[in-house]
VOGU-3710 file (C-alpha; in Angstrom, 3 decimals, decimal comma):
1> xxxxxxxxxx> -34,947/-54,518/-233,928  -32,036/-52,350/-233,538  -29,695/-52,277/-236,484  -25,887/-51,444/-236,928  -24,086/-49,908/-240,091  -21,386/-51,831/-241,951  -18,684/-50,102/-243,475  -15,994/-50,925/-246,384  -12,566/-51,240/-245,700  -12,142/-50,823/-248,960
11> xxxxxxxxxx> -13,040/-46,936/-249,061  -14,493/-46,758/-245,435  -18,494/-46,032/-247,045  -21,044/-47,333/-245,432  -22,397/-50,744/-247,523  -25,381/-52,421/-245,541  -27,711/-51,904/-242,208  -28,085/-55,372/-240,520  -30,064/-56,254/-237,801  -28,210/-56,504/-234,367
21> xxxxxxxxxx> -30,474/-58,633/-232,174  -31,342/-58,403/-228,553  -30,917/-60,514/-225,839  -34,282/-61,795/-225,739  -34,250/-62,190/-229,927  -31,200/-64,345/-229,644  -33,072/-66,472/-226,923  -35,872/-66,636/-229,530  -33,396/-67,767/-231,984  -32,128/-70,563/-229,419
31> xxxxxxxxxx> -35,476/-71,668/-228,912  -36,509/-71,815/-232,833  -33,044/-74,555/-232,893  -34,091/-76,429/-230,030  -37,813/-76,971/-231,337  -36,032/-78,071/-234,825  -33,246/-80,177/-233,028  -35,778/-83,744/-232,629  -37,379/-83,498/-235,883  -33,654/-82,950/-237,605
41> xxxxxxxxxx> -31,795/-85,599/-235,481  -34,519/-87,819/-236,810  -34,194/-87,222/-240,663  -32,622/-90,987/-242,122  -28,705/-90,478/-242,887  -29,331/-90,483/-246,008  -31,806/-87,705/-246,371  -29,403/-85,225/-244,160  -26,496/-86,033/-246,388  -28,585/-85,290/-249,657
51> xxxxxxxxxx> -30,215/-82,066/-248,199  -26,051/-81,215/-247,387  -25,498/-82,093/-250,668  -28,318/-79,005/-251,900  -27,251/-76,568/-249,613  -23,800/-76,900/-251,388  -25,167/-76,805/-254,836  -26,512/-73,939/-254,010  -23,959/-72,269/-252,524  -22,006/-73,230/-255,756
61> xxxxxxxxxx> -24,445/-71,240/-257,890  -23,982/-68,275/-255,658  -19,917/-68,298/-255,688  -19,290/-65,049/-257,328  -22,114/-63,448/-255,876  -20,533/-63,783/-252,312  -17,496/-63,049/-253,463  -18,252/-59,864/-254,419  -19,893/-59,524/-250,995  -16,829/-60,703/-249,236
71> xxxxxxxxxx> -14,628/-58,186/-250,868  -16,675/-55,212/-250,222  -17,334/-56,036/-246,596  -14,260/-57,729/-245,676  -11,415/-56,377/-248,279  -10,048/-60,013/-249,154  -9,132/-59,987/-252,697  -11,372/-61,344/-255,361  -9,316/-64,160/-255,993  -8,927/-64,892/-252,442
81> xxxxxxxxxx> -12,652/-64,568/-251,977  -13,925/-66,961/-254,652  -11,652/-69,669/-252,719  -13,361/-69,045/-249,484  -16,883/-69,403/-250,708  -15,840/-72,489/-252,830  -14,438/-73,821/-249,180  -18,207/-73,623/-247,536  -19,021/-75,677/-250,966  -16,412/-77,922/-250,032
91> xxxxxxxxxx> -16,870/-78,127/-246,400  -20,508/-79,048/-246,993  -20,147/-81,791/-249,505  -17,115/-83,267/-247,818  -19,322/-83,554/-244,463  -22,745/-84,948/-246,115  -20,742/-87,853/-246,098  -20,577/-88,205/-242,399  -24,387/-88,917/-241,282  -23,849/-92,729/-243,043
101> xxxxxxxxxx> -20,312/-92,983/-241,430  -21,647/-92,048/-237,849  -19,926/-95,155/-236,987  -20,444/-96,603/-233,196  -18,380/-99,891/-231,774  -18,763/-102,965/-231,075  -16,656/-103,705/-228,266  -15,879/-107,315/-226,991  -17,226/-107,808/-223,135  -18,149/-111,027/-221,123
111> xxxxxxxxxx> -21,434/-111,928/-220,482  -22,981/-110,132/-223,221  -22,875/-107,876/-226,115  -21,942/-103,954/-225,744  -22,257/-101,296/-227,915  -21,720/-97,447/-228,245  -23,303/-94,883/-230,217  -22,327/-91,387/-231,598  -25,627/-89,037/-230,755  -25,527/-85,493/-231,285
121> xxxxxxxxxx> -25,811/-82,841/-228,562  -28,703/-80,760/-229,634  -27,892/-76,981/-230,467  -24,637/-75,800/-231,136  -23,816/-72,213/-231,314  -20,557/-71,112/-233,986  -19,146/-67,707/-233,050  -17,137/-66,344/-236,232  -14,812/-63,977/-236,215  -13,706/-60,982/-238,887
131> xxxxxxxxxx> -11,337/-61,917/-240,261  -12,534/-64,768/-242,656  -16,282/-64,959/-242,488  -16,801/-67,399/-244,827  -14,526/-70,614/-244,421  -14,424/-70,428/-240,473  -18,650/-70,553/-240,636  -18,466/-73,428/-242,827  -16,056/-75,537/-240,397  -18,523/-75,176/-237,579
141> xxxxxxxxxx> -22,113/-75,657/-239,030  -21,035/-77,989/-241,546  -19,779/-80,754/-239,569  -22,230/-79,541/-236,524  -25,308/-80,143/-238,752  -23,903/-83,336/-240,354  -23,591/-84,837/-237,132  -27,593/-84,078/-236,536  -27,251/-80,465/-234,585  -28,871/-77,609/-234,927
151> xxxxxxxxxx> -26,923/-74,492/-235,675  -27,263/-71,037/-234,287  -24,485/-68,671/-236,018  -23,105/-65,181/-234,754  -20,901/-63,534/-237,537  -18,563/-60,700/-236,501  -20,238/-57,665/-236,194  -17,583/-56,160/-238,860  -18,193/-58,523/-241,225  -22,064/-60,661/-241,576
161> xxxxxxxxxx> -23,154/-60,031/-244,600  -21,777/-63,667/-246,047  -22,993/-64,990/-243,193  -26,236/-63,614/-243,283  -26,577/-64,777/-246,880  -25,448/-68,306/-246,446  -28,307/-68,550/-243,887  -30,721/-67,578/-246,637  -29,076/-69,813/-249,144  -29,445/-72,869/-246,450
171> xxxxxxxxxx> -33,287/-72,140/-246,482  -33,441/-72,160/-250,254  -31,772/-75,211/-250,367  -34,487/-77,282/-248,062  -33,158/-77,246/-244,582  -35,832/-76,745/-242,452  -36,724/-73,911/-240,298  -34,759/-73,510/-237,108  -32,058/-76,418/-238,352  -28,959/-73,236/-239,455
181> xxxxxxxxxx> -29,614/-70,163/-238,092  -27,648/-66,909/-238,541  -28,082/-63,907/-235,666  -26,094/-60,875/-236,323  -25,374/-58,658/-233,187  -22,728/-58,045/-230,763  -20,985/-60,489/-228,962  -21,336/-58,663/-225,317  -25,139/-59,814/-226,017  -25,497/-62,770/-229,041
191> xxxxxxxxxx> -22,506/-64,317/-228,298  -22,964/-63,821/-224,458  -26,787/-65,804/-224,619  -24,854/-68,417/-226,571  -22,572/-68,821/-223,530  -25,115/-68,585/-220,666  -28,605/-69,752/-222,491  -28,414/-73,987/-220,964  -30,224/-75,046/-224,529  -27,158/-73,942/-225,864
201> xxxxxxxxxx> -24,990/-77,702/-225,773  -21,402/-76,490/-227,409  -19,576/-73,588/-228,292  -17,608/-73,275/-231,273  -14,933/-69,729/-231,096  -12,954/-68,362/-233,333  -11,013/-65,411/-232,121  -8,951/-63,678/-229,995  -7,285/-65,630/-227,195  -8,120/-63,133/-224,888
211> xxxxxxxxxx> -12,255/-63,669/-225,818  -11,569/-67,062/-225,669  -10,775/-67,769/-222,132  -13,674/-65,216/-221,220  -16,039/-67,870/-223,072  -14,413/-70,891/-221,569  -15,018/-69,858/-218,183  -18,393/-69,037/-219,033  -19,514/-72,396/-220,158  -17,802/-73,989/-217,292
221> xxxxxxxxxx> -20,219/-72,757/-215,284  -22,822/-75,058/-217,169  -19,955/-77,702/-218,140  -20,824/-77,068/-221,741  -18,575/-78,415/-224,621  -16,190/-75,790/-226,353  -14,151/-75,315/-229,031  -11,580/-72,365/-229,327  -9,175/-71,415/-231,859  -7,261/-68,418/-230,807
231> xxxxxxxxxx> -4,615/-66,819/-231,285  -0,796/-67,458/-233,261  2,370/-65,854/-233,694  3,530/-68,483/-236,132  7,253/-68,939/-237,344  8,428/-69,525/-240,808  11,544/-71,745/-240,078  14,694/-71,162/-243,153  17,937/-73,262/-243,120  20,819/-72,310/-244,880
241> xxxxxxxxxx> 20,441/-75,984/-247,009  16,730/-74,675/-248,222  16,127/-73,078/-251,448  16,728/-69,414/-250,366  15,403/-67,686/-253,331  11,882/-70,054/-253,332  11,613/-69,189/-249,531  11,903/-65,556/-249,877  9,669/-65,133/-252,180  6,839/-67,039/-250,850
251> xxxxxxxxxx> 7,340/-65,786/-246,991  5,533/-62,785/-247,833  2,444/-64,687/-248,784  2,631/-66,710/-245,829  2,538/-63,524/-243,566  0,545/-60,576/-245,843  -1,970/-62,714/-246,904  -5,744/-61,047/-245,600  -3,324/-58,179/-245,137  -2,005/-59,952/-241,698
261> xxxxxxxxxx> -4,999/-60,838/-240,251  -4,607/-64,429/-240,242  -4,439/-66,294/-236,834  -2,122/-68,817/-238,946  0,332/-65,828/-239,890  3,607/-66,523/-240,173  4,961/-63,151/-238,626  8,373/-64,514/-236,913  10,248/-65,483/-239,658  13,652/-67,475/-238,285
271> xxxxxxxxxx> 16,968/-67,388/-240,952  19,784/-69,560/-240,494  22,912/-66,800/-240,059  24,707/-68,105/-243,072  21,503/-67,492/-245,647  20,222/-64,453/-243,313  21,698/-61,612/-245,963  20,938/-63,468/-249,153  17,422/-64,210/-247,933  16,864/-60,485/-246,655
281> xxxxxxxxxx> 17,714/-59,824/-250,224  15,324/-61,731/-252,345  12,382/-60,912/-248,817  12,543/-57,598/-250,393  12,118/-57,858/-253,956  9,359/-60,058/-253,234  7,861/-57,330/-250,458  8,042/-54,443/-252,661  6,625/-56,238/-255,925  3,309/-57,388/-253,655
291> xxxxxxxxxx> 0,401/-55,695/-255,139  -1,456/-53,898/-252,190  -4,476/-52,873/-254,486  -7,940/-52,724/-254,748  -9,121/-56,082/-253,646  -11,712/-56,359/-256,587  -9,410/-56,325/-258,996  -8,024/-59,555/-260,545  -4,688/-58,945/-259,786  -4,946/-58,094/-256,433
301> xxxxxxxxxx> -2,581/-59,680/-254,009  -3,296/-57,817/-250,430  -6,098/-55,811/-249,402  -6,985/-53,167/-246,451  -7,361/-53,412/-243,066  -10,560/-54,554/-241,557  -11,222/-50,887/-239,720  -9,498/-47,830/-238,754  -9,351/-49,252/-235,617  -7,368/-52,097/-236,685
311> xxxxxxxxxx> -4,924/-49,801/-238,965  -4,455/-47,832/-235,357  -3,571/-51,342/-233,851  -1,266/-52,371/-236,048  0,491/-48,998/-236,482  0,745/-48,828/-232,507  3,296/-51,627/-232,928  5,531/-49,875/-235,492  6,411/-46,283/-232,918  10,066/-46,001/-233,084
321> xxxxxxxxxx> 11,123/-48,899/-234,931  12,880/-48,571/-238,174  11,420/-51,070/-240,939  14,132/-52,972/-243,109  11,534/-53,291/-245,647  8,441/-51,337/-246,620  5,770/-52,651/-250,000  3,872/-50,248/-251,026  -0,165/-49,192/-250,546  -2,412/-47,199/-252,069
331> xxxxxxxxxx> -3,326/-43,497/-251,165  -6,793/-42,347/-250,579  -9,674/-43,571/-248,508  -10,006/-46,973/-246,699  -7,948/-49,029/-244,615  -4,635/-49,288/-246,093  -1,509/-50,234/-244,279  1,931/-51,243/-246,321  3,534/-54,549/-245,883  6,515/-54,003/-243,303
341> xxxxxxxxxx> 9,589/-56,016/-242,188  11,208/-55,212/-239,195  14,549/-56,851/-238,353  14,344/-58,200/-234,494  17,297/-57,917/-231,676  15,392/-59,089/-229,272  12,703/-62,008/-228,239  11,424/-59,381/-225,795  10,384/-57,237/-228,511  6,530/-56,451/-228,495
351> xxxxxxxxxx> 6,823/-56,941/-232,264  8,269/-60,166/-232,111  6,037/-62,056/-229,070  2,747/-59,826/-229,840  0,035/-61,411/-232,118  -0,338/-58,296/-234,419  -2,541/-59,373/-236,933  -1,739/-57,147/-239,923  0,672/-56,916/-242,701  3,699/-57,252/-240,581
361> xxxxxxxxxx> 6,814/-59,165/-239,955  9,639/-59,828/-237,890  13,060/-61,462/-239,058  15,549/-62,750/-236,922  18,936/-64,744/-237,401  19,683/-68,066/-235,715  22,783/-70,673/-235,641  21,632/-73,955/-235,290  18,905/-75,953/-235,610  18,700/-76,432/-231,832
371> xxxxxxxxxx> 18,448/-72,099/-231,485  15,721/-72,199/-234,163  13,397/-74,999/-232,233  14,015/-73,145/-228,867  13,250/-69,342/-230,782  9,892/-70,793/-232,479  8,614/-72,099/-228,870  9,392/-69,322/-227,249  5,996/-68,288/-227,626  2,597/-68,473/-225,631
381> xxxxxxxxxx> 1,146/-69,350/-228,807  1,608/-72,893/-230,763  -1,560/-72,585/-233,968  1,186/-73,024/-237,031  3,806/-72,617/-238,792  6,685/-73,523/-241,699  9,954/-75,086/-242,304  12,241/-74,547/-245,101  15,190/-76,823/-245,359  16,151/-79,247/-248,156
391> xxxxxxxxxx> 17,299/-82,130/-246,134  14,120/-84,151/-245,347  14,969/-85,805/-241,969  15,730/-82,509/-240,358  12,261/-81,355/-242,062  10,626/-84,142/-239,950  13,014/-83,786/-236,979  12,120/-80,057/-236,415  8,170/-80,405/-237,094  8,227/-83,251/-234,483
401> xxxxxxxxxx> 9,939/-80,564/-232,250  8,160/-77,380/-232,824  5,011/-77,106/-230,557  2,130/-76,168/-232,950  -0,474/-78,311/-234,554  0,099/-77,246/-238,222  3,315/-77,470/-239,923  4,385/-77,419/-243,444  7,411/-78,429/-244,821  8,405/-76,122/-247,661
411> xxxxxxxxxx> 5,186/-74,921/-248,243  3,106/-72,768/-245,993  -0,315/-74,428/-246,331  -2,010/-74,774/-243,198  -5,322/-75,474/-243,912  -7,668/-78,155/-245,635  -10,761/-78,992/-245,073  -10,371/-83,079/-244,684  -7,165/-82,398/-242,524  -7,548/-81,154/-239,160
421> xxxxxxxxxx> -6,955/-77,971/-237,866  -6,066/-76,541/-234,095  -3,495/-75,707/-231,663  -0,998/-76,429/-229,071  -0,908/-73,851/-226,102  -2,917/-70,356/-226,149  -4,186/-71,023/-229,828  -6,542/-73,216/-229,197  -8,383/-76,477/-227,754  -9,829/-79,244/-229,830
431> xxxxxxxxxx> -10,147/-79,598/-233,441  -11,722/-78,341/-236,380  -11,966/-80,014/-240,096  -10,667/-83,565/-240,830  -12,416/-86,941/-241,215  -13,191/-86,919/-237,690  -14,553/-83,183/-237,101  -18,539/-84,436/-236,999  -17,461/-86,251/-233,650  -17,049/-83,304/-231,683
441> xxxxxxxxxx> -20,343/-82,507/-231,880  -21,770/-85,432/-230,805  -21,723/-87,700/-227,571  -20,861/-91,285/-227,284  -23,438/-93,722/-225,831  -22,518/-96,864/-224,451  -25,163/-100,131/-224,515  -24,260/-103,056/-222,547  -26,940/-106,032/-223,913  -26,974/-109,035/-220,780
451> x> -27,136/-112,573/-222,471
//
């Protein structure tokens, strides 16, 4: 089998060679799934929720140990890292509760009794992207396998070695052979089988928006089930009436964390005119006391860039502007990029309607709250975003207004795992995570009984 080289971000070294599978291996790998699919969709409830239940234990004694993995491949911070790996934990035991809640209906008809039933599809394919290997695995095959699917995973080709593990951790926990498959390669040829091969039932994306629509038109072509979650350019909503100083100093965590490369990203940050100077103010303080450092140690509050490619990216969109505010990053080797504000003129800025997905951010004044709904949907995107404001009607007012399916008021959480997760627009179709996750991977039967 071929093999490709993964590099560091960290220091740009070479770490691992991993298989990169063929065509015809991935096939094989389909196969495998489908021959496990009627032997796993037959396991009692209560047996598929217990073996969940191992696979997370075990993943819970290996917490550290792919964290450690996650920071050299990926660059996320160690602290940030031991979260994600503790989500897959979380993911899994929260969803071995589903295969005894598979609920079906009884629905009242004349003339007899019906009935419907929630069967799952057969083998589901999760495509995961860079920039969070970890968590964004464990919302597909988590929910997929709870629901009685078989799972075949593609990680990023930048980042499977978490992947790659949690498929041998699944096997040391008891799930049979062929139930959760991982196959690293690249996505013109894994990801591509998962699209075309017709055992393949759904297709769970995470990525660009771009990728995305090149996958949905491929499985229209077999009417096969998709998920996508694309793209954002989120906005981080501030009224004068907010706590200023609070909202300035957590907007750069809601924009620099996984040094920008977060689909959920709030990188359009709107300021009410009257608080636009004082929150400027405190924005950089808190910019310039971020510590950009080595991701493995403790402190660490923003790593590197994925690859130099993605440094090149991201630096494309700073030629000719003048930042208002730069943080600081270390010298050396590896990816490193500082955390930038740029102040915005313009909604026809590149900077301000382009996904950039790295550590930076555009601020922009508005008047009223009217300006500030119109500014944040101005935008092919709708994935996220926040509002800051102290007066709790307008809080509700403007998140019922803004078009993007996760908001937070004062706060810029956007995701948890029994809460679901998608978005309005280019970001996405469907939904990930939440109590009702497990039923998008299965299909409803209906049973009408003649009396």
């Amino acid at each position: 089998m071929a093999s490709s080289t993964v590099i560091s971000p960290v220091d740009g070294q070479p770490i691992a060679e991993v298989p990169s599978a063929s065509a015809d291996q991935a096939d094989e790998a389909i196969d495998r799934a489908h021959d496990a699919f009627p032997a796993w969709k037959a396991v009692a409830p209560g047996d598929r929720a217990r073996l969940l239940r191992r696979f997370a234990a075990v993943v819970d004694e290996h917490i550290e140990e792919l964290a450690q993995l996650e920071v050299r491949n990926s660059g996320h911070t160690i602290g940030n890292a031991r979260w994600e790996a503790g989500n897959v934990r979380d993911c899994l035991n929260y969803y071995s509760a589903a295969p005894e809640r598979l609920f079906g209906r009884q629905i009242p008809v004349s003339g007899g009794t019906n009935v419907t039933f929630l069967e799952p599809l057969g083998v589901v394919s999760v495509i995961v992207p860079w920039n969070f290997p970890m968590p964004i695995a464990g919302w597909g095959f988590a929910p997929a396998l709870a629901a009685g699917n078989t799972v075949v995973l593609k990680p990023a080709e930048l980042t499977p070695l978490t992947a790659i593990r949690l498929g041998e951790l699944a096997l040391e926990a008891g799930l049979p052979e062929g139930v959760f498959t991982v196959i690293s390669g690249k996505g013109s040829v894994v990801g591509q089988r998962f699209v075309e091969n017709p055992l393949v039932r759904k297709v769970t994306f995470t990525g660009s928006t771009e990728v995305g629509k090149q996958i949905m038109a491929g499985c229209a072509a077999q009417v096969k089930r998709v998920t996508l979650e694309l793209g954002g350019k989120s906005a981080n909503i501030v009224f004068a009436d907010a706590d200023i100083e609070q909202a300035a100093a957590t907007a750069p965590y809601a924009v620099f964390d996984n040094a920008g490369q977060d689909c959920c990203a709030r990188s359009r940050i709107l300021v009410e005119r009257s608080a636009y100077d004082q929150f400027l103010s405190g924005l950089d303080a808190s910019v310039r006391a971020l510590r950009v450092e080595d991701p493995a140690q403790e402190g660490s509050e923003m790593g590197p860039l994925i690859s130099a490619g993605q440094r090149a990216t991201v630096a494309g969109f700073l030629d000719g502007v003048s930042p208002a505010i730069t943080g600081t990053s270390p010298d050396g080797p590896g990816f490193w990029m500082a955390p930038t504000v740029v102040e915005s003129t313009s909604t026809a800025e590149r900077i301000w309607r382009e996904e950039i997905f790295g550590p930076v951010v555009a601020v922009m004044p508005f008047d009223d709250e009217d300006e500030a709904i119109a500014l944040a949907n101005d935008s092919e995107y709708g994935l996220s975003g926040s509002i800051y404001t102290s007066d709790l009607g307008r809080g509700l007012r403007v998140a019922r207004e803004v078009e993007a399916g996760n908001l937070s008021v004062n706060s810029h959480s956007s995701v948890r795992y029994w809460t679901p997760f998608g978005g309005y627009k280019q970001s996405g179709l469907g939904r990930e995570l939440g109590p009702d996750a497990p039923d998008a991977f299965t299909e409803v039967k209906n049973v009408f009984f003649a009396h």
